[in-house]
Structures are given as structure tokens and as C-alpha cells.
N, C-alpha and C positions, 0 to 999 in steps of 0.2 A: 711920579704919576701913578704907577702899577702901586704903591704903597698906601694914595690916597684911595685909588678904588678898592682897593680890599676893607681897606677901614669904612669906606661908606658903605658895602655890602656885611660886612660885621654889625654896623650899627642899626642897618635896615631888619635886620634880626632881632636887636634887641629893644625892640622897642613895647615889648608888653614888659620888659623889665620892668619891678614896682623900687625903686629906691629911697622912697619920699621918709623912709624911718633910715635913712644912713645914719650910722652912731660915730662917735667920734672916736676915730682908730689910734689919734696918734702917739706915739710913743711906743704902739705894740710894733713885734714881728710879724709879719705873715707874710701866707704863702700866696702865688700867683700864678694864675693859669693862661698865657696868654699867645696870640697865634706870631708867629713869625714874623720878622721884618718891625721894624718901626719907622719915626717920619719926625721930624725936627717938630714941636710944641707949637711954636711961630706958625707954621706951615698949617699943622690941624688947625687950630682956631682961625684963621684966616682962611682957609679956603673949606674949610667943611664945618665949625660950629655958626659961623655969621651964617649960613646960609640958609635955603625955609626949614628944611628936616627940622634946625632946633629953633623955630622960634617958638617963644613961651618958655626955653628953657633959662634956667638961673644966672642972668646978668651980671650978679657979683660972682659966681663961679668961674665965668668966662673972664673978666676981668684981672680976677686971680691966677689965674692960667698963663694970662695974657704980662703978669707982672714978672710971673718966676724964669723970665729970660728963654737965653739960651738951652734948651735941654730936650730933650728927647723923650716919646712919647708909644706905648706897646698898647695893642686893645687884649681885653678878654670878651667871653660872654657877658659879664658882669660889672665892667671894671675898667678904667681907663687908667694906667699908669703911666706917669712922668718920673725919669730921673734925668743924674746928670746923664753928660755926653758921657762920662767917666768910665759910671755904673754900667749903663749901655754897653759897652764896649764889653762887659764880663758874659752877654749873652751873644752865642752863634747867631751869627747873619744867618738866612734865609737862604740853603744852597740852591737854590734854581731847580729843585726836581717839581717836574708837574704832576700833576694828575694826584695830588695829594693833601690829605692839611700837616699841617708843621705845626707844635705847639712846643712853647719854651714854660717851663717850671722851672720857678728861684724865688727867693725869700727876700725880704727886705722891709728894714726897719719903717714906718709908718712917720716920715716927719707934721703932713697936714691930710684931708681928706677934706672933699668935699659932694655935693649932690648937687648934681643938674637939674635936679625935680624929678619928678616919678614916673616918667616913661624911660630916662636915661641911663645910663651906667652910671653909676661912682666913680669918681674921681680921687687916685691914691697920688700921693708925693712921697717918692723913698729916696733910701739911701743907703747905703752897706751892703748892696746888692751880692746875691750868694748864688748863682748857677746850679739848679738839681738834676734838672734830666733834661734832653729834648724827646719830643713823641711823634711820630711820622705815620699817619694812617692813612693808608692808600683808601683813594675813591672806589673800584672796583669797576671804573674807567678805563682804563688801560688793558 
């Protein structure tokens, strides 16, 4: 629950994102910048892309999403990534400190991409996933 709220205030953020020129990424490496925690793929498109936030957004994106199974899914500012369960696993869980953001940097091979339309993030599918740093930036809350 605490995993889908965060995603829904990530993506209440990014909604002057422009994406509508997504290029097609795949077969590249690249890097990712994304917050902490993630939430089973199934889980997202079912309980936060069906819902109003995206209506108008890309039908067949969701559908695609909706086809690649089992797998696990991390937000950025920009960017929604899906890998495996596998992959996932090479990124630190989310140690519980509050009053903070957490952000995970790791590379990974570009299998498909797609666009939600241009208020939304892009959508990455990887794989080869490579762990770089994690970043821990206190609110100045505490």
C-alpha cells in the first residue's frame, strides 16, 4: 500500500512531463535514476494506471505492460521501469529511514520502451540490471 502511495505522489509530479517524442531505446544501455522501493507491474496497472489520473493515456502501452507478466516495477522523475523479479532483486530494498528520499542508480540494457502520451513518463523494460550507487537526501525535517 505505502509503495502504491508513493508512486501515486511521484506521478502527481510528473505530470507536465512532455514524452510524446519517446525514441526507441532498445537495445541501448542506460542509466536510471529512480526512488526507492518498487511494487509487482500487475499491481501498478491495476490499481493506479486503470484509474482517472491516466485516462487518455496510451491503451496499447497499458496492455503491453499488462502482457509482460510477472515482473517488477521502480518510478523515476521521468521514467517508469519494469524488470524481472530477478533483476530487482540486484537493487537495495528501501531501509525504512524516514524523513528522507532514497534514490537507486543502475544501468540496464533497454529490451522495449514505450510512451504513455505526453503528460506521462516513459516506459523502460530492462534487463542485465547493474546496481551504481544508492543516494539518501535528508528532508531537513528531522
Amino acid at each position: 500500500m505505502v509503495i502504491v502511495i508513493v508512486a501515486l505522489s511521484i506521478m502527481i509530479n510528473l505530470n507536465l512531463t512532455d514524452n510524446s517524442d519517446v525514441m526507441d531505446k532498445s537495445g541501448e544501455r542506460l542509466s536510471f535514476n529512480v526512488s526507492s522501493g518498487n511494487t509487482q507491474l500487475s499491481r501498478f496497472v491495476n490499481d493506479t494506471m486503470l484509474g482517472p489520473k491516466y485516462s487518455g493515456c496510451d491503451v496499447e502501452t497499458i496492455k503491453w505492460m499488462e502482457s509482460l507478466g510477472n515482473k517488477s516495477v521502480f518510478f523515476g522523475n521521468d521514467q517508469i521501469v519494469i524488470m524481472s523479479i530477478e533483476d530487482a532483486e540486484k537493487i537495495p530494498k528501501d531501509p525504512g529511514i524516514t524523513d528522507v528520499y532514497i534514490y537507486n542508480h543502475f544501468e540496464g540494457d533497454v529490451i522495449e520502451n514505450h510512451d504513455l502520451g505526453n503528460k506521462y513518463p516513459a516506459v523502460f523494460y530492462v534487463e542485465n540490471v547493474t546496481f551504481v550507487t544508492q543516494e539518501i537526501i535528508g528532508t531537513g525535517l528531522a
